[in-house]
N, C-alpha and C positions, 0 to 999 in steps of 0.2 A: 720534382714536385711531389709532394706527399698526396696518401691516398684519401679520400674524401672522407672514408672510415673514420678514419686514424686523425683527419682533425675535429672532426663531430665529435670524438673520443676525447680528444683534449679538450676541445674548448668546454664538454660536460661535466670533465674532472675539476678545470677552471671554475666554472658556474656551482659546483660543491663546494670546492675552497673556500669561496668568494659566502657562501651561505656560511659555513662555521664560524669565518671570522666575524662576521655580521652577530653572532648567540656565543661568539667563546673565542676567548684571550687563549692562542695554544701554548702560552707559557705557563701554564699551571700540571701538574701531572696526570696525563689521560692512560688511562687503560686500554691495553692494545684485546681485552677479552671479557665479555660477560662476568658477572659475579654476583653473586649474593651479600649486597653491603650489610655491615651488623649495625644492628638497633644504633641510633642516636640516642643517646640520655638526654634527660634533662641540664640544659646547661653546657653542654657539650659543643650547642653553638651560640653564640650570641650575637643579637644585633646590633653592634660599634656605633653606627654612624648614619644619622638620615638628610637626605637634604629633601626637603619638603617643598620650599619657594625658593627658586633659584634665581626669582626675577625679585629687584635688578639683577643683572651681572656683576657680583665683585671682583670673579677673576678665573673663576672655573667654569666650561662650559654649562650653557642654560638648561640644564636639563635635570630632572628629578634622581636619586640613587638611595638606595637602600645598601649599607655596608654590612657585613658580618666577619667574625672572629673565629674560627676554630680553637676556641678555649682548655680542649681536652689534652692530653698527652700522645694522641695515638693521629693515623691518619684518617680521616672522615668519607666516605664515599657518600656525596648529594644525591646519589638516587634514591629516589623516593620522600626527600625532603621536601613540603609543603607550604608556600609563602600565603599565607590570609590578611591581605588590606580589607578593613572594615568586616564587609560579607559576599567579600569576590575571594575566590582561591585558588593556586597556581601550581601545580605536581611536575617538579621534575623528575621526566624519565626514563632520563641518558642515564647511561652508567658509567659513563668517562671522566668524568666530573669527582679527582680526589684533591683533597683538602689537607695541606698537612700544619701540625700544630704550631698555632699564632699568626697563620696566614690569613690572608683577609681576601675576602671575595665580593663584588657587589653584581647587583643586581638593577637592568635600569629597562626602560624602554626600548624596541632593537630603533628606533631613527639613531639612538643615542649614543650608540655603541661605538663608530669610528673616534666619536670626541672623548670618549671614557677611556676606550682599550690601552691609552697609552697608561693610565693612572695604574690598570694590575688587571688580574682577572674580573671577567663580567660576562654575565650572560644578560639577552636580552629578552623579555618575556612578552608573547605577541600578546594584543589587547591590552596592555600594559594602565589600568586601572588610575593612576593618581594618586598620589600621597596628598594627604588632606595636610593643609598649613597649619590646623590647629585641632585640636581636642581627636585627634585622629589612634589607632589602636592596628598595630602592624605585629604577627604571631606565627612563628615558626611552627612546624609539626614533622613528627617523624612517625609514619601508621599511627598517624590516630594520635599520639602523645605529645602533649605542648613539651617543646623545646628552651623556649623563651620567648616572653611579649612585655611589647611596650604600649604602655597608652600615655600619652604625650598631650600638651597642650604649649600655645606660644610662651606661657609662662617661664617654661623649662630653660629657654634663650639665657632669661637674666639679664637682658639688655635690653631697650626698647627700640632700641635704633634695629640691631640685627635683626628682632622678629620679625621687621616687617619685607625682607626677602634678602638672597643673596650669602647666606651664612647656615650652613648644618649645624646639626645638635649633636653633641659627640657624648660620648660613654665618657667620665674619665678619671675611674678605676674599673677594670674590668672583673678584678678578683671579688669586686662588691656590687655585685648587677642587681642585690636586694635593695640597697639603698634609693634605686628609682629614681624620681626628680631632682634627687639630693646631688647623685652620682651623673648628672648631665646637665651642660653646660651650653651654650654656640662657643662655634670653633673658633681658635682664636689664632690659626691660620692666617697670612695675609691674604691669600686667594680666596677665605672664605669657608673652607674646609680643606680632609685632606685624604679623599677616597683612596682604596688600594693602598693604605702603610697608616703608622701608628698613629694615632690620636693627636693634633697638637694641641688639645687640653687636658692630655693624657697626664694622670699624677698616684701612681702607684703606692705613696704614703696615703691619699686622700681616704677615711674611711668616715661614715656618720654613727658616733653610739646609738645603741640602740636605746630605747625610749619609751615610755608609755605616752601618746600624744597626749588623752585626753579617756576617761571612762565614765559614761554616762548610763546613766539608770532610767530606763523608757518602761512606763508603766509599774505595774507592780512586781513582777516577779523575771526582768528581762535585764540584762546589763550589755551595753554594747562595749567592747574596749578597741579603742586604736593606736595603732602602733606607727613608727616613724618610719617604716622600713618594711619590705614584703615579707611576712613569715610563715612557719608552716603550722596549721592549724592547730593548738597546744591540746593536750589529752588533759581530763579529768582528774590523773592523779598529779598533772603540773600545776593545779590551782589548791593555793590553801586559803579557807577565810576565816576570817577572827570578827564576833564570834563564830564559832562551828557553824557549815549550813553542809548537812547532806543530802545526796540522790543530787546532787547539782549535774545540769548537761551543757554540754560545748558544742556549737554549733557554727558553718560557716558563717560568714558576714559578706558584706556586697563586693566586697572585691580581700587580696593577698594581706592588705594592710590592718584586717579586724578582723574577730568574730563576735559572738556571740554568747553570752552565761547564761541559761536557764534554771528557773531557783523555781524551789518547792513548793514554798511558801513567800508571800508579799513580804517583801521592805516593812517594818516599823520605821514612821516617821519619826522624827528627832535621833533616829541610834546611829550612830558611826559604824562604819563597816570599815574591816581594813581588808585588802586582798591582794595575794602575793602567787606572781605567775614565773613560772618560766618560762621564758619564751627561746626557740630558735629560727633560724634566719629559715630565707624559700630555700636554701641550698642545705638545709639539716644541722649547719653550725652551732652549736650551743652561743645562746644571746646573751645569758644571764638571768637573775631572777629578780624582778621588778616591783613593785609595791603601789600602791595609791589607797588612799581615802575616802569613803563615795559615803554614800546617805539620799534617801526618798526626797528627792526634793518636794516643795511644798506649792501650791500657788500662790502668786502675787496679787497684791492690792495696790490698789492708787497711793501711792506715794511710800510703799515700802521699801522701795529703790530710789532714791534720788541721783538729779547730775549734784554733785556735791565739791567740782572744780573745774576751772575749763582754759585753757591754754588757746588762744585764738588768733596770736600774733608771736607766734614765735621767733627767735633770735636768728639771724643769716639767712641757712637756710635749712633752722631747726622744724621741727614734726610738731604737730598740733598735738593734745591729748582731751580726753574729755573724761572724769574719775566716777566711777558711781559707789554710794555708800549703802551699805545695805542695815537700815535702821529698824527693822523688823524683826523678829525672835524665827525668821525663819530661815529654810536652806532654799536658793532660789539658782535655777537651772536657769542661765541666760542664751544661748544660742538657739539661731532664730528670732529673738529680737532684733528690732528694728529703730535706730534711731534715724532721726530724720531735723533738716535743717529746715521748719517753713518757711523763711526767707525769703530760701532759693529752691523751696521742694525736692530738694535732693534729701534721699535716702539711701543708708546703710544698712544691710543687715548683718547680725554678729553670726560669724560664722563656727568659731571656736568653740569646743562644747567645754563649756567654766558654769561654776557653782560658786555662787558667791553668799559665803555663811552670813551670819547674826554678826553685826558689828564689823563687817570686811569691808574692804574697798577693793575697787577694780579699775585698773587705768586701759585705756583703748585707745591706741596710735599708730599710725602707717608705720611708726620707727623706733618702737620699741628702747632698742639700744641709741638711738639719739636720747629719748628722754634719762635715762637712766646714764648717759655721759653729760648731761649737762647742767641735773638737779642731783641735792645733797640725799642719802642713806633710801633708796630706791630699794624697796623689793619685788627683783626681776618676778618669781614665782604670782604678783598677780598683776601681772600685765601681760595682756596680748597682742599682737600684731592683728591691725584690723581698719581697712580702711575707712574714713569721714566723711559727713557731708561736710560740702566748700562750710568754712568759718571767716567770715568776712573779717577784717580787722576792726570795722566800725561800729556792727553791732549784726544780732539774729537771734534765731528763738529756735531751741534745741526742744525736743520732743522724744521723747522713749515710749516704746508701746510694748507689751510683753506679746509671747508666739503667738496667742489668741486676738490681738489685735485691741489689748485696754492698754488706754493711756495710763503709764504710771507717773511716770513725772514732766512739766512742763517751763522753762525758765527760758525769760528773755537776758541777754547780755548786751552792755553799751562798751565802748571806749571809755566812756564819763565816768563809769562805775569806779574807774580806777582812780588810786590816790592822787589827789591835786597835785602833791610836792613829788613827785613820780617826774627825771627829766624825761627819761623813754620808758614808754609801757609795750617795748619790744623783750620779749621773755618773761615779760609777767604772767603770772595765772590770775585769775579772780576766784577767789575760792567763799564758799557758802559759809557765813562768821555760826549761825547755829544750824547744826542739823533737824533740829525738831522744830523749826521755826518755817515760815511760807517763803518765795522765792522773790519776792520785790526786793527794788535796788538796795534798800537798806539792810538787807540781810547779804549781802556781798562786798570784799572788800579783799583789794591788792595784795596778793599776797606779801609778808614780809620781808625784806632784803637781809636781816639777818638768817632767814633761812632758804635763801638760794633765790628767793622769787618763784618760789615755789615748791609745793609737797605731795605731788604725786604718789600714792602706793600707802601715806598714812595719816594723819591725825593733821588738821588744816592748821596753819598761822595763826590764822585771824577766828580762829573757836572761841566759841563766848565762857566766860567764869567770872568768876565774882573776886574784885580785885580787894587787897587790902591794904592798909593807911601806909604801910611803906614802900615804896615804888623800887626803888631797888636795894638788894642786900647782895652780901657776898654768903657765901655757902661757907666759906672756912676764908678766915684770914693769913694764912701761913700757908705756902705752897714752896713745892720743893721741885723745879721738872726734871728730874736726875734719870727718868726714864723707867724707876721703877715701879711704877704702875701703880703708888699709891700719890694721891695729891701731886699730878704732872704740871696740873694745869690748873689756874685760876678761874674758878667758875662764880661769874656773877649773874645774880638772878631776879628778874623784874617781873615787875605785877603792876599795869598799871589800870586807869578806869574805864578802858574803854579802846576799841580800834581805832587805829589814823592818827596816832603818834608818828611824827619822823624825831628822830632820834642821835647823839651824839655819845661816846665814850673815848673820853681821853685821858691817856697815863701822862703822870709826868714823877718827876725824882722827887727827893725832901728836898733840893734845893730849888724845883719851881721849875727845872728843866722839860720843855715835853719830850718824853722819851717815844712815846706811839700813840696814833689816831688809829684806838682798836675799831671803832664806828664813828661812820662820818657821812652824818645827813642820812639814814636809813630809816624806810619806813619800819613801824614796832609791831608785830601783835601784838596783844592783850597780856600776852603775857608769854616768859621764853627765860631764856638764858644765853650767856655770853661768857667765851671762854678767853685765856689768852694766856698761851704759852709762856712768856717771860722773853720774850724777844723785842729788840727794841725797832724803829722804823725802817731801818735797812738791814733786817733780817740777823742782828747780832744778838749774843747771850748777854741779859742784863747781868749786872753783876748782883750780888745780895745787897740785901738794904732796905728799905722802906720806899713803897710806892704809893702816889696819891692816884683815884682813879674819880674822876670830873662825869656825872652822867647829867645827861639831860635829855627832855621830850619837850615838843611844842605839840599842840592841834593846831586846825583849822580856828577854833575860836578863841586863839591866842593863850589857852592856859599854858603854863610854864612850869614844869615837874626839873628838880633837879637836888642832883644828893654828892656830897663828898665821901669817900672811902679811904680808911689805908689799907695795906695789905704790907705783907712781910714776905719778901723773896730769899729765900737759902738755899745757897750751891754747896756743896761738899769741899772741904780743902778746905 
């Protein structure tokens, strides 16, 4: 029988054991002696991977984890490394704890620890605070020096299913930790995540260019600029502006992603400013050297912005748009505006900081890139991603109010608005026929079918002019489409009296043949053009020859507009 000593002895050694494994995986490399770990840099570790709500269960134990990355080339001793969730803070301060480069360590609760240990190294941190599920801010430290932090929101998912539990947020390029929201994802892991080893939404080509988001002019003598991507504060002599301004100062801004211009002297209203930065990344990279256009904006008046189109019943399961024109001689700063659906009292506020000049238009849609795939000659450059109030398909009444809270414009919309001969008014726009005119029903009319069913981003359809006594003509008679970029295509050009024409154009040969139904039953604007390659109905190369081209319009009160044409087709050979 062993001596009483000697098993108190063991079972104390047991009872140690039994505590390490409980704070640490001993397959990671411990130090058998004291030392003096060297400084962490910045970036030397980074946070990989968080699970935040692990409820449901998708397939990894139910418990919260914080991953990190040894990103540097050397081996890292975690002594004296500093975990801060929120305004709680946590010092490791063992010195057994090394890390060597691209290994991953996490960090959980100690209940947590038996269900984790098998995924890799972990330690458990007693009072183990919560990882908040959303708008939450988790920051490394080494003496005092940030390492790396993330401030996170459920947005970052990408998914609306995953955010709501059961799935981590993964890093996934980790050589681009500046990119931020850009550069994280939910895991797309089957289990959910993939604590202790590489990311599986890891994607080492993924990188976001860098970017001026948006630079906005607050007050007189203040310029805020933001950036797509976290950077390092740029110095004075990285800013050039045209014209000259000096004594110019640079200042931080509220978080990695902005700062600050401080100017001498005030903005002149009406003068263009151009100003051109270099910017580099939080890791000191050179980002390139970036440019934008600003100007004092001005204050708005009742009705110097108008909604001047409105997309309300979109096609499948296309994205609504709502366009604003700006009819004013002035520069109008719109973020922080609010529009609002009375209907249904829902409100949006514009989040984007855009400047919408004298004669510009501005389109705002949850889907940006849906409207621009599915309407004709779109420019991306003024359109922002930006959520709507609900747009019923049947009718509502849109309202804009500028930051101060004045109503600038007000328009009610119907279904009825739209053209009679219309079979579906799914993808139609209704767009405002004159800008300088008031907003009742007769100043709105369906957009045109020869131009997509709508014009988002420029110049409406259905705009008012003054038509004249010939309705349609051709531009040149003689076309040649040989590809070389003079006279490709046949362009015919109408003018007629008025909106809510539906419309017909048919070719046919000298011998009476119809060769193509170039329009068939389409609503007209007021006036446009119509082009046509020289191809016949089933997509073949007419041959040369003489072609006849058949146009007609009907209204609503039965007038009947229609004109013969010929034209001359030449192919080379």
């Amino acid at each position: 029988m062993r001596p009483l000593h000697s098993l108190l002895a063991g079972l104390f050694l047991f009872v140690c054991g039994i505590r390490v494994r409980e704070f640490f995986l001993p397959d990671i490399h411990r130090n058998k002696t004291r030392v003096s770990p060297d400084p962490v840099l910045p970036f030397d570790l980074l946070i990989s991977e968080i699970m935040a709500d692990p409820s449901p269960v998708v397939g990894l134990p139910p418990y919260e984890y914080l991953e990190i990355i040894n990103h540097s080339g050397r081996t890292i001793n975690l002594h004296g490394l500093t975990l801060s969730f929120e305004s709680r803070a946590f010092r490791i301060d063992r010195d057994d704890l090394l890390l060597e480069p691209g290994q991953y360590f996490m960090f959980c609760e100690p209940d947590a620890f038996p269900a984790l240990s098998p995924f890799g190294p972990v330690l458990g941190l007693e009072a183990w605070p919560g990882i908040r599920n959303s708008h939450g801010t988790l920051s490394l430290y080494h003496q005092n020096q940030l390492i790396h932090r993330v401030s996170y929101t459920d947005e970052w998912y990408g998914d609306g299913r995953k955010k709501n539990g059961g799935w981590s947020l993964e890093m996934i390029n980790t050589s681009n930790w500046c990119d931020q929201i850009k550069n994280w994802t939910a895991s797309t892991d089957t289990t959910g995540g993939s604590p202790g080893r590489k990311n599986a939404a890891a994607d080492s080509n993924f990188k976001v260019e860098p970017a001026l988001d948006s630079v906005v002019v607050s007050g007189d003598q203040k310029i805020i600029v933001y950036v797509n991507k976290d950077i390092q504060e740029p110095s004075v002599s990285d800013l050039v502006f045209s014209p000259p301004m000096d004594e110019t100062r640079i200042v931080p801004g509220d978080d990695l992603q902005s700062f600050m211009i401080l100017l001498p002297a005030p903005l002149l209203s009406g003068q263009l400013y151009q100003i051109s930065i270099r910017l580099r990344d939080c890791a000191g990279r050179n980002a390139g050297v970036h440019s934008s256009i600003l100007t004092k904006p001005e204050k708005a008046e009742r009705n110097d912005l108008i909604i001047n189109e409105i997309l309300f019943n979109p096609e499948g399961r296309g994205s609504d748009f709502v366009e604003l024109y700006n009819r004013s001689g002035k520069v109008v700063f719109i973020k922080g505006w609010v529009l609002e659906n009375k209907m249904n009292r829902q409100k949006k506020t514009i989040g984007t900081a855009a400047y919408l000049l004298p004669g510009g238009y501005l389109v705002l849609s949850p889907d940006p890139v849906d409207i621009a795939f599915r309407f004709k000659k779109v420019q991306p450059d003024v359109m922002i991603a930006q959520d709507l109030p609900a747009l019923a398909d049947g009718s509502g009444h849109l309202t804009i109010y500028s930051q101060g809270g004045l109503l600038v414009d007000s328009v009610y919309y119907e279904e009825t608005y739209h053209h009679p001969f219309l079979n579906s008014k799914q993808g139609v726009s209704l767009e405002r026929v004159n800008p300088e005119a008031g907003a009742d029903r007769t100043n709105w009319q369906s957009a045109s079918g020869l131009e997509g069913f709508g014009t988002p981003t420029r110049k409406n359809s259905a705009s008012a002019s003054v038509a004249g006594s010939e309705y349609f003509q051709l531009k040149y008679s003689l076309f040649s489409p040989d590809g070389d970029g003079y006279r490709d295509q046949l362009e015919i050009e109408y003018r007629l009296p008025r909106n809510g024409y539906l419309g017909r154009v048919y070719i046919y040969d000298d011998r009476g043949g119809l060769v193509k139904k170039l329009v068939n039953n389409l609503s007209f604007s007021q006036q446009g053009s119509i082009e046509w390659d020289g191809r016949d109905e089933a997509g073949m190369n007419c041959p040369t020859g003489i072609y006849i081209l058949a146009a007609e319009a009907l209204d609503m009160q039965g007038n009947h507009l229609q004109k013969k044409l010929a034209a001359v087709l030449s192919r080379p050979g």
